[in-house]
GUVEXMAR-19005 format. One line per 2 residues: number of its first residue (from 0); for each residue x, y, z of N, C-alpha, C. Coordinates in pm, 1 decimal, padded with zeros to 6 digits. Example, Ala and Ser with C-alpha at 12.3 -4.5 7.8 and 13.67 -1.06 7.14 Angstrom:
# residues 2
0> 01319.0,-00569.0,00780.0,01230.0,-00450.0,00780.0,01320.0,-00330.0,00780.0; 01285.0,-00225.0,00708.0,01367.0,-00106.0,00714.0,01290.0,00003.0,00787.0
# end
This chain:
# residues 78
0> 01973.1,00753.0,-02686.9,01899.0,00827.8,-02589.9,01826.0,00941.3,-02659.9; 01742.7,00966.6,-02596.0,01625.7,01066.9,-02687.9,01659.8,01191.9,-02614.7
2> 01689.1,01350.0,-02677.6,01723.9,01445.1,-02637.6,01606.5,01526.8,-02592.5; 01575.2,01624.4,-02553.4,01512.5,01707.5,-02465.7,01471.3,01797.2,-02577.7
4> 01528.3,01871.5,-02730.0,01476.6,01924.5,-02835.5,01479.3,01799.9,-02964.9; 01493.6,01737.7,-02940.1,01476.1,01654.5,-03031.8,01318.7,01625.3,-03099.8
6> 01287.0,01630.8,-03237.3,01140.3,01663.4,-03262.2,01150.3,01471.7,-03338.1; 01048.4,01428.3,-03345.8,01006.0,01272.1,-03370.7,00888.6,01310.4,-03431.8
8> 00868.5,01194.6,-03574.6,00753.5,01201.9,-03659.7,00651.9,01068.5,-03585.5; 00530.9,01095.2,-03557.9,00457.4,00922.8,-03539.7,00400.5,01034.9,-03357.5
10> 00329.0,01159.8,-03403.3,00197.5,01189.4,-03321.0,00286.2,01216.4,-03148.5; 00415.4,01225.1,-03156.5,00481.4,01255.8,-03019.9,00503.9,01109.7,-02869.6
12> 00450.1,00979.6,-02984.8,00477.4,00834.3,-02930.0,00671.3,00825.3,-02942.8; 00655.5,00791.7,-02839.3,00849.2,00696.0,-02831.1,00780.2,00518.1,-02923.1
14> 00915.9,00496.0,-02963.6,00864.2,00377.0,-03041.7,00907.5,00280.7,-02913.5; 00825.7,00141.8,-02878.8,00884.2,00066.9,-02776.6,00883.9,-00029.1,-02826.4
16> 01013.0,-00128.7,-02786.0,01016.8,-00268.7,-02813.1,01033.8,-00386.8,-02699.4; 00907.6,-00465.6,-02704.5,00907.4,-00574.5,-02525.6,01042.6,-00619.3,-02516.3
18> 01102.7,-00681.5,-02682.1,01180.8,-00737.8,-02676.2,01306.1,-00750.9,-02596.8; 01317.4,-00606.6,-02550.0,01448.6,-00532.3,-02487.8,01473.2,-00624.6,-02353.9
20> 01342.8,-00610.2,-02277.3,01268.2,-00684.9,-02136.6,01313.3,-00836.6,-02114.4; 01315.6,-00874.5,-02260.5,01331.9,-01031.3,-02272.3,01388.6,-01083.4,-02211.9
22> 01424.5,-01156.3,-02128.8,01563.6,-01207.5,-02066.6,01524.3,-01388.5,-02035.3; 01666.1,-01489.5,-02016.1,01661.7,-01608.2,-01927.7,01583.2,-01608.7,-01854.0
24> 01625.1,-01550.6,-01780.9,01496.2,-01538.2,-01621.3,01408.3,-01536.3,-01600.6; 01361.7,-01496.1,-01785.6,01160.2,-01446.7,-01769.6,01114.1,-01588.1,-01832.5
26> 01214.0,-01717.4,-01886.7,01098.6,-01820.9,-01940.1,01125.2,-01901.0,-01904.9; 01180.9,-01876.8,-01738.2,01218.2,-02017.4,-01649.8,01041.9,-02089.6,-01563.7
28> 01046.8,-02166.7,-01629.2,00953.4,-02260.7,-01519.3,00891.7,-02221.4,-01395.7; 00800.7,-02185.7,-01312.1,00789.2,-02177.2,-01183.0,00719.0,-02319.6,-01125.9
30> 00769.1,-02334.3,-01001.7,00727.5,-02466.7,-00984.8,00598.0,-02422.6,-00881.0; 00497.9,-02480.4,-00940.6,00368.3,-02481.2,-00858.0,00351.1,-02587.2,-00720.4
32> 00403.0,-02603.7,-00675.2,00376.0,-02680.7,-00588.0,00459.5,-02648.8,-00478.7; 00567.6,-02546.9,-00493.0,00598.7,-02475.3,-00395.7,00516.3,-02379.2,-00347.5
34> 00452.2,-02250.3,-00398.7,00325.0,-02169.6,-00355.3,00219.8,-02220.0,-00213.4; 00176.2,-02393.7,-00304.8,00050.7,-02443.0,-00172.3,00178.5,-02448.9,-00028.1
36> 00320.3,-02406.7,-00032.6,00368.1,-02447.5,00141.2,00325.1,-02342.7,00231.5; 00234.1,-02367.9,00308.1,00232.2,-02218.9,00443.7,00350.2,-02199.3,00490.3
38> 00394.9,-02043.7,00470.9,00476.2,-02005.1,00568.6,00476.0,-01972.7,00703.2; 00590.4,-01961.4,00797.7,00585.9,-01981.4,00921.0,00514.6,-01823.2,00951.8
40> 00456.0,-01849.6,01096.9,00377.9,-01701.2,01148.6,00491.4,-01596.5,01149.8; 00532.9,-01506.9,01172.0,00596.3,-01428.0,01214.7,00591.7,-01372.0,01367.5
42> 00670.1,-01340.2,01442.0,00680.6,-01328.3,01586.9,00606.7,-01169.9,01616.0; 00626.9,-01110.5,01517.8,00586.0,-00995.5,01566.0,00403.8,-00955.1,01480.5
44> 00354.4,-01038.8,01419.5,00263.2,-01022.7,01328.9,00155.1,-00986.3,01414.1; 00025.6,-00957.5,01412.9,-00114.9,-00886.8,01453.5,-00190.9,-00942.9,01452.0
46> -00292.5,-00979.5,01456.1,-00390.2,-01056.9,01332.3,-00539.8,-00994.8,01451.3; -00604.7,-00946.5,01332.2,-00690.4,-00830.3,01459.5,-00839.1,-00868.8,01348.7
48> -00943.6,-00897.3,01397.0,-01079.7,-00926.3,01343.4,-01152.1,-00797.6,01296.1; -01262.9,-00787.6,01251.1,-01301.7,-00670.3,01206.1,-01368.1,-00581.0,01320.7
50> -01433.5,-00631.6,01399.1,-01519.8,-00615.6,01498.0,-01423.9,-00586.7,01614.1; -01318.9,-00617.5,01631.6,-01164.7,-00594.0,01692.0,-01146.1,-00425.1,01662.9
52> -01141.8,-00385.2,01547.9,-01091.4,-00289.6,01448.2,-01198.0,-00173.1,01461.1; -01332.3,-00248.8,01488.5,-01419.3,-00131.9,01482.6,-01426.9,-00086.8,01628.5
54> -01496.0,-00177.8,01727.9,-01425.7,-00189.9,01849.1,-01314.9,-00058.1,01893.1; -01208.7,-00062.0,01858.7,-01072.0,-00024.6,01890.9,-01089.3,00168.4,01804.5
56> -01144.6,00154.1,01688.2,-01223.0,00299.0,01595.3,-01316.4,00399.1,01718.0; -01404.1,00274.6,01754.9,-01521.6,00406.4,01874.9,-01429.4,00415.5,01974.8
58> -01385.3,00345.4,02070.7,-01302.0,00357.5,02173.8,-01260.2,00459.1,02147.8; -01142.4,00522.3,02035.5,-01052.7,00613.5,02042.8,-01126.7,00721.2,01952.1
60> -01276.1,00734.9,01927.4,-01352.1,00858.5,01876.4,-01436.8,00872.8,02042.1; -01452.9,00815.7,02131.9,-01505.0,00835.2,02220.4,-01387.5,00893.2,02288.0
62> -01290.9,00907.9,02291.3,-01148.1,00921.1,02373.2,-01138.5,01055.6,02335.3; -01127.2,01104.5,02208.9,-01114.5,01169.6,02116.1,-01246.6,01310.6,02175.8
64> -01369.9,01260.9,02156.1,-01435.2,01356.9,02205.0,-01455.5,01430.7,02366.2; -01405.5,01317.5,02418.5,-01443.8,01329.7,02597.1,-01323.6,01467.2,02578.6
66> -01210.7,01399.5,02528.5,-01102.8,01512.7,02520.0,-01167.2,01668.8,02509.1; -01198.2,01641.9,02397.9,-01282.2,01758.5,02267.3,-01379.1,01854.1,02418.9
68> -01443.9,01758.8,02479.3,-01496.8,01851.7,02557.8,-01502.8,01869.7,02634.0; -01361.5,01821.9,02725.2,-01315.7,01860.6,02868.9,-01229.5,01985.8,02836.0
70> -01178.2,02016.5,02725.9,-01099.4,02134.9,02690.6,-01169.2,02215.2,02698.2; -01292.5,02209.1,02594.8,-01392.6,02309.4,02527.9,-01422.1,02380.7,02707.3
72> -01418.8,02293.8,02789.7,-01500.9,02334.1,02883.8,-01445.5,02414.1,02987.5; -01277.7,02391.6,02950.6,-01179.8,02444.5,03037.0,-01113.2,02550.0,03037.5
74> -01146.5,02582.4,02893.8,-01115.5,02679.0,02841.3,-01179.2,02783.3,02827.2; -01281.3,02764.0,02772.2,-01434.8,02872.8,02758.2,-01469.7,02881.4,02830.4
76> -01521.0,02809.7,02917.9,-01637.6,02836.7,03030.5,-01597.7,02903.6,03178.9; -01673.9,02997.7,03179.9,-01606.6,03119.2,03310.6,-01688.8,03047.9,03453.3
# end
């Protein structure tokens, strides 16, 4: 373990080795032909279009301002 005053020659680099990383696990096979299976939908998932999204953006900046200036108006104005 590298100490906290510990001084190192080589510009203030830690020396690294991939090798450490190496393991079984990393030069097992993946089987490609599992990937192309679709998975099932999910019950609770969304699936919302762009025009959906923008749609749903003005709605709640129009919501947003009516607010903005039923206050402004309720407040200030004698």
């Amino acid at each position: 373990m590298i100490q906290a005053e510990e001084i190192r020659k080589g510009q203030g680099e830690i020396p690294f080795s991939p090798a450490i990383f190496e393991t079984k696990a990393s030069h097992r096979k993946t089987d490609v032909g599992a990937a192309d299976v679709a998975q099932p939908a999910r019950s609770n998932e969304l699936n919302l279009s762009g025009s959906q999204v923008l749609a749903g953006m003005s709605m709640l900046s129009v919501i947003g301002f009516s607010l903005w200036a039923l206050l402004k108006l309720w407040l200030f104005e004698k």
